[in-house]
N, C-alpha and C positions, 0 to 999 in steps of 0.2 A: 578389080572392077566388077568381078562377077558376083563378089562377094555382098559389095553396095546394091544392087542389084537385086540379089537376096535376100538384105536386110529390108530395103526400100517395102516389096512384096509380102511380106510379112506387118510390117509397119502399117500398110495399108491395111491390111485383112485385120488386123488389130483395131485398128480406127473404126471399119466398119461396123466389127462387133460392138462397139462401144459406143455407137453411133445407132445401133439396133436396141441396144441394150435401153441407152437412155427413152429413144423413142415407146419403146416399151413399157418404160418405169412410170413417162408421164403422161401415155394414154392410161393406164393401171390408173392414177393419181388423179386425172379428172373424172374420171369412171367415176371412184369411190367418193369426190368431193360433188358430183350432183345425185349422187344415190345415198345422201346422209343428210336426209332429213326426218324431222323429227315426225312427221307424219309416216314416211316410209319407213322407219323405224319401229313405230308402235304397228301399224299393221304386217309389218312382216315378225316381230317378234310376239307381240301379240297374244296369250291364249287364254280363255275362261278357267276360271278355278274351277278344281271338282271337287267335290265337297267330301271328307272324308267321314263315314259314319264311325264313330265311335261305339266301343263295346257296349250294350244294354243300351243305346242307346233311342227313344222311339221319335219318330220324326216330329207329332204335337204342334208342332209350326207352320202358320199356314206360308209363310214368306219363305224359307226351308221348303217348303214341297211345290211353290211355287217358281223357283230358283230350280229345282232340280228336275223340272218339267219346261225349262228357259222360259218361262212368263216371266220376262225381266219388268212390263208395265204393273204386273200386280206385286211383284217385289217391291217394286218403288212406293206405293199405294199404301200397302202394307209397314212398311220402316214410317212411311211422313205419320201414321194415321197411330203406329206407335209410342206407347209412353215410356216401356221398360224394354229397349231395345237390347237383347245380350248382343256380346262380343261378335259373333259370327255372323248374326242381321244383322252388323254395320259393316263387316266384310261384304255380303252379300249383298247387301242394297250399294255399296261403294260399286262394284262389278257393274252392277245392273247399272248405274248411269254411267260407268262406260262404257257398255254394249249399246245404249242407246245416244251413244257419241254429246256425252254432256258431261265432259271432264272436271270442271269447276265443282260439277256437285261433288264428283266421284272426291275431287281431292277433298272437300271438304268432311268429306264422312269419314275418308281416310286417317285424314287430323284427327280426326272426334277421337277415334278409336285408338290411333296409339297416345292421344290425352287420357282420355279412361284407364287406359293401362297405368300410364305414369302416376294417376291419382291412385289411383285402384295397390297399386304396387303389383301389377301381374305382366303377363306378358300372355293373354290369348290371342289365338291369330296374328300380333305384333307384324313377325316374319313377311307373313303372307298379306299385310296392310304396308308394311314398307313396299316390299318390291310393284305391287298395284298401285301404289301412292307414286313410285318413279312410272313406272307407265302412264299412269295419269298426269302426270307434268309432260312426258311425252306428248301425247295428244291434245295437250292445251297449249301446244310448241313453246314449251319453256323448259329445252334439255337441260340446261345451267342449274337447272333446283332439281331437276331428277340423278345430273351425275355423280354427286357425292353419294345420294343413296345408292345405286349402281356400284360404286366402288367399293361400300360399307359389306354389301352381298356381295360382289367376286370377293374380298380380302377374305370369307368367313366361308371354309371351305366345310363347315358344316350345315350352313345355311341349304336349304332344299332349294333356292332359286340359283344357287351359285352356279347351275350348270347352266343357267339361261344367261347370264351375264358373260361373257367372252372376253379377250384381250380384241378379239375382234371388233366384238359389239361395242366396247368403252371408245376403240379408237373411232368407231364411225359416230356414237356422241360428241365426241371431241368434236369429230370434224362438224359436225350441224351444228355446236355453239362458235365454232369459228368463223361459219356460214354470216350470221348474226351481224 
C-alpha cells in the first residue's frame, strides 16, 4: 500500500512539471507569435550600410558624401536627378528611401540594380542589394518575397549578411507570414 502511495506522489509531481513545462512552452509561443511582425522585424533587425572606401579611392560624388554625412533627402535628389547612376548610388539611394520609410522605392531601386548586374554580367554590391532588397520587402510587410532571399543568405556562410540572418530570425519570418 505504501508503495501505491509512493508511486501516486511522484506521478503527481511529474504531471505537475509537465503541466508547468507546457504552460511555459505556450506562453514562449504566443510571446514569439505577436512579436513577429514584419514591422518589428525590420526595426529591430534593421541597420544602415556603411560604406566601405576602397583603396585609391577619392569620394567625387556628391550622393557618396551626401550618404556618408546621412543626408539621405539629398541622396535621394541626387540618384532621381541622375543619368549614369554606378552601382553603389543605387545601393545608396535604395537605403535612403528606406531610412526615409518608403520601401516601394527602396525595392525598386534594389531591382534596378541586381537587373544591372544580371545585364551587365557583374556582381557589384549584388550581396548587399539582396539582403536591403529583403529588408525592404520587410517594411512594405511582404515577408513571403523577403524569405527566400533570407534563406539564400543564411545558406551562404560566406555571404557578409549571413551573420544577420538567424535560425532565429528565419523562424520569426515564418511566423509573420503565417500571421498573414
Amino acid at each position: 500500500m505504501n508503495e501505491i502511495y509512493s508511486y501516486s506522489q511522484r506521478l503527481t509531481k511529474i504531471l505537475y512539471a509537465c503541466a508547468a513545462f507546457t504552460l511555459v512552452l505556450g506562453i514562449s509561443a504566443i510571446y514569439l507569435y505577436q512579436r513577429a511582425t514584419p514591422q518589428k522585424l525590420f526595426s529591430e533587425y534593421y541597420h544602415p550600410y556603411e560604406r566601405r572606401l576602397l583603396r585609391g579611392e577619392s569620394s567625387g560624388s556628391e550622393m557618396k558624401d551626401a550618404y556618408s554625412k546621412g543626408k539621405m533627402d539629398s541622396v535621394i535628389l541626387e540618384f532621381n536627378a541622375s543619368k549614369t547612376a554606378v552601382p553603389e548610388e543605387y545601393l545608396l539611394a535604395g537605403i535612403a528611401f528606406l531610412e526615409k520609410n518608403q520601401p516601394s522605392k527602396a525595392i525598386e531601386v534594389f531591382k534596378q540594380l541586381i537587373q544591372k548586374n544580371t545585364d551587365e554580367k557583374s556582381d557589384f554590391f549584388e550581396q548587399d542589394a539582396e539582403y536591403y532588397l529583403a529588408m525592404g520587402y520587410l517594411s512594405n510587410l511582404e515577408p513571403e518575397k523577403a524569405m527566400p532571399i533570407f534563406e539564400k543568405i543564411q545558406a551562404d556562410s560566406e555571404n557578409p549578411y549571413n551573420s544577420n540572418v538567424s535560425e532565429w530570425f528565419l523562424l520569426n519570418v515564418k511566423t509573420s507570414i503565417a500571421k498573414k
